[in-house]
N, C-alpha and C positions, 0 to 999 in steps of 0.2 A: 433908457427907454423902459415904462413899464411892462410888467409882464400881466399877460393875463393871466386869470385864477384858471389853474389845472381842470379841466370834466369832472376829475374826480372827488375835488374838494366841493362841486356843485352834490356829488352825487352822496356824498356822505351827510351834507347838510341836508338833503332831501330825505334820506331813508332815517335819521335821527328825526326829523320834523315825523315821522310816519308813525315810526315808533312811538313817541312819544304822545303823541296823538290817540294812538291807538289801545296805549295800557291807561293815560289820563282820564280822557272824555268818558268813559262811563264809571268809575269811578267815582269823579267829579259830579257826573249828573247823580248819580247812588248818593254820594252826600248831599246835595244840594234841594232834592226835590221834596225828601220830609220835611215839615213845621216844625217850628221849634217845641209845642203843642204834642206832637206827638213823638217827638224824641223822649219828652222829659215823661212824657205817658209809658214809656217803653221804658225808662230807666227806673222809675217806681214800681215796675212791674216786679214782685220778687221773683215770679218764675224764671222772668229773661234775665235777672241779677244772678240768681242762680244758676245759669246754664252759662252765662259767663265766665265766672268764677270758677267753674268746673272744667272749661278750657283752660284757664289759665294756670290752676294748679294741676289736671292732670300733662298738660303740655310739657309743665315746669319739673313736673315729677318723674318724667321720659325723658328730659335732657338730664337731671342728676344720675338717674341710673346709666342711661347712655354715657356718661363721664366715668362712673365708676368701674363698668364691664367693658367698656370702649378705649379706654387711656394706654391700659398695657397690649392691649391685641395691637392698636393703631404705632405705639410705640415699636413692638416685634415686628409689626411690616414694612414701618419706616426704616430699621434699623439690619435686620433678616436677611439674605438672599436664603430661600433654601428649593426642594424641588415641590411642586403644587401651589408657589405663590403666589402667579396669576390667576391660578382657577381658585384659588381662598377668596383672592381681592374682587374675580367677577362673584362671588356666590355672595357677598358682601353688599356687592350695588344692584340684587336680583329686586330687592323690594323697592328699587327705585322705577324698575320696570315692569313689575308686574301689575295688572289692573286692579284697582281698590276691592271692588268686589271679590277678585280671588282672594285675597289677603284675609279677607274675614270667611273666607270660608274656609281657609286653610288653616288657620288658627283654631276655631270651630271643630273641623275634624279631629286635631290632636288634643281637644279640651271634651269631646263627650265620654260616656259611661263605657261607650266600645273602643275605646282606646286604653294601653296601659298608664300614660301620664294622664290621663282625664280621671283613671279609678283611681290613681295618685294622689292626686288632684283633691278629688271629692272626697278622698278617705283624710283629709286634711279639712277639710269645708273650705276650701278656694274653690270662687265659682267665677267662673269667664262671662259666661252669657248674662246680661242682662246686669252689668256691674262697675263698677269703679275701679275696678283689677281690670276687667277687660279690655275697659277703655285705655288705661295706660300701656294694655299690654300690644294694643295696634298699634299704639302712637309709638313705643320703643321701637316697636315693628320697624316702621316705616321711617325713624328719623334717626335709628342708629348709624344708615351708611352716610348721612352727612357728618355725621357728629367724626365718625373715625375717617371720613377721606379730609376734614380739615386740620384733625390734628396729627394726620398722619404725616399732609405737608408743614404742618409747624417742625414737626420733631426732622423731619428730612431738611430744613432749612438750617438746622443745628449742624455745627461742624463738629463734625464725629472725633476732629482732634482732639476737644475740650474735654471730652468723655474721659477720651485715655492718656488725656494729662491727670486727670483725678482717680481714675484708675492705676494709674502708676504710682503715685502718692500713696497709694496705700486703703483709699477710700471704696466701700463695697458697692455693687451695681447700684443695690438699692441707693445709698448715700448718694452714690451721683446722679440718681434719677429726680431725686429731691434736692440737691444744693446746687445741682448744675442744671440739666435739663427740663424741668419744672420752670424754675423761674425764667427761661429764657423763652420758653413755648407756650406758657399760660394763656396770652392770646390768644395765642390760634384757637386753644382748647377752648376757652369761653363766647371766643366767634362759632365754632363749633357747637354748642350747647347752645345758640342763638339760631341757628341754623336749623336743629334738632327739632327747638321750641318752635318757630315758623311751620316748618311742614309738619308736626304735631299737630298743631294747634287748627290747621287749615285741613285738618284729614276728616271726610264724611262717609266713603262709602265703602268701606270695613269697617267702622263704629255703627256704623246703621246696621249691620248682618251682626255685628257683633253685641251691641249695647243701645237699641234704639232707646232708652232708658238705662240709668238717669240720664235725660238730653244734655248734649253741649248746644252750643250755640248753633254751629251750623248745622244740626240735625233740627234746633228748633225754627232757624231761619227755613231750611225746606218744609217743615211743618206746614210755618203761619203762610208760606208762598202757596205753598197746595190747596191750603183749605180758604185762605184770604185772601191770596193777591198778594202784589205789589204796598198795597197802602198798610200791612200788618207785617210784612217782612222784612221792609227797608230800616226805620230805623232800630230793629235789633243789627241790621249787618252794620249799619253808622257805629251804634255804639261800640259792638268787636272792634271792626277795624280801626278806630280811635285809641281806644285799650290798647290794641296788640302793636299799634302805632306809639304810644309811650312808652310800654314796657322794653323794644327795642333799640327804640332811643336812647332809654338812659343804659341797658345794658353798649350799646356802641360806645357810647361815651363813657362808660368804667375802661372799656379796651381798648381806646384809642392809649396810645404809644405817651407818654408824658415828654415836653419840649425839651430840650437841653436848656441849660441858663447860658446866657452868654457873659 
């Protein structure tokens, strides 16, 4: 006798059709309604080429650091029990929830002349406001707690036995962090660093308090909205999300898992 389909297998098809529905259709309309005319008007623009390129290497330049300063802290939390390591791990995912606006202000308060690290700061000529440091230094902000809660699940994926089979050998932390744990976790770390670069890359409202200048994309995509419309803002956002739509492309496809031969 046939069975009927479960309610609930109606109901998952229904709330997928929703979703999908829901993040596509304007997106879909966002690429579709500029000319070709004025895409290619927008990509000869050098200003907009410029504020491209300024996302994507400062984006790009907030995931390396996030790798450098993030690899061992996220390795010690995966690895670690000790006492404070839940309130390490929430202080960690605070900039996931604080509002973009505080973020650039809070940055701001410990970057002026009435702060000790601001006169630090300045007595070095590092300037936050209105800068190419600044901007990377929100985007680290805000995209270090992905970068370390991805690779913190890579290294916790790792069997801890492996460690202290090369550690019995003879072999030093360090050594087994590079021959052993390295090459088995790199994924994660470079999904991580994809992660980092996504919410970089897409951050405006602590780059705006922070560095309305030099523009990124989305501070000039609100620009030409505010002062033009729709018809001067669309295709700079076509062309970003085009961009940021191959650069993680091919980065997924370096980190996908290689087949076995059979």
């Amino acid at each position: 006798m046939r069975k009927r389909p479960d309610p609930f297998v109606w109901l998952t098809i229904f709330s997928t059709s929703i979703i999908l529905f829901f993040i596509l259709l304007p997106l879909v309309e966002m690429v579709a309604q500029p000319s070709f005319s004025s895409l290619k008007e927008a990509i000869t623009d050098r200003d907009v080429v410029n504020s491209i390129w300024l996302s994507i290497y400062a984006s790009g330049l907030a995931a390396i650091i996030s790798f450098v300063i993030g690899t061992p802290f996220a390795y010690l939390i995966a690895r670690k029990t000790f006492f404070g390591k839940k309130f390490i791990e929430s202080v960690v995912d605070l900039p996931i929830m604080i509002p973009h606006p505080v973020v650039g202000i809070a940055l701001l308060s410990v970057a002026g002349r009435d702060h000790w690290l601001g006169q630090f700061m300045h007595a070095f000529g590092i300037r936050i406001m209105g800068s190419v440091t600044g901007i990377v230094l929100v985007m680290v902000f805000v995209g270090l707690p992905f970068y370390i809660n991805t690779a913190k699940a890579g290294f916790e994926a790792i069997p801890k036995r492996l460690e202290k089979v090369s550690r019995s050998l003879g072999a030093s932390m360090t050594g087994t962090f590079f021959r052993i744990t390295f090459p088995l976790a790199w994924r994660s770390m470079l999904v991580g660093m994809i992660m980092c670069t996504a919410r970089a890359i897409s951050e405006f409202g602590a780059i705006v308090i922070v560095a309305y200048h030099p523009m990124i994309a989305p501070v000039m995509i609100y620009e030409r909205f505010t002062a033009y419309g729709l018809k001067y803002s669309q295709p700079v956002a076509v062309w970003l999300i085009l961009v940021s739509l191959l650069l993680f492309l091919l980065l997924r496809i370096v980190s996908l898992p290689k087949q076995a031969k059979v």
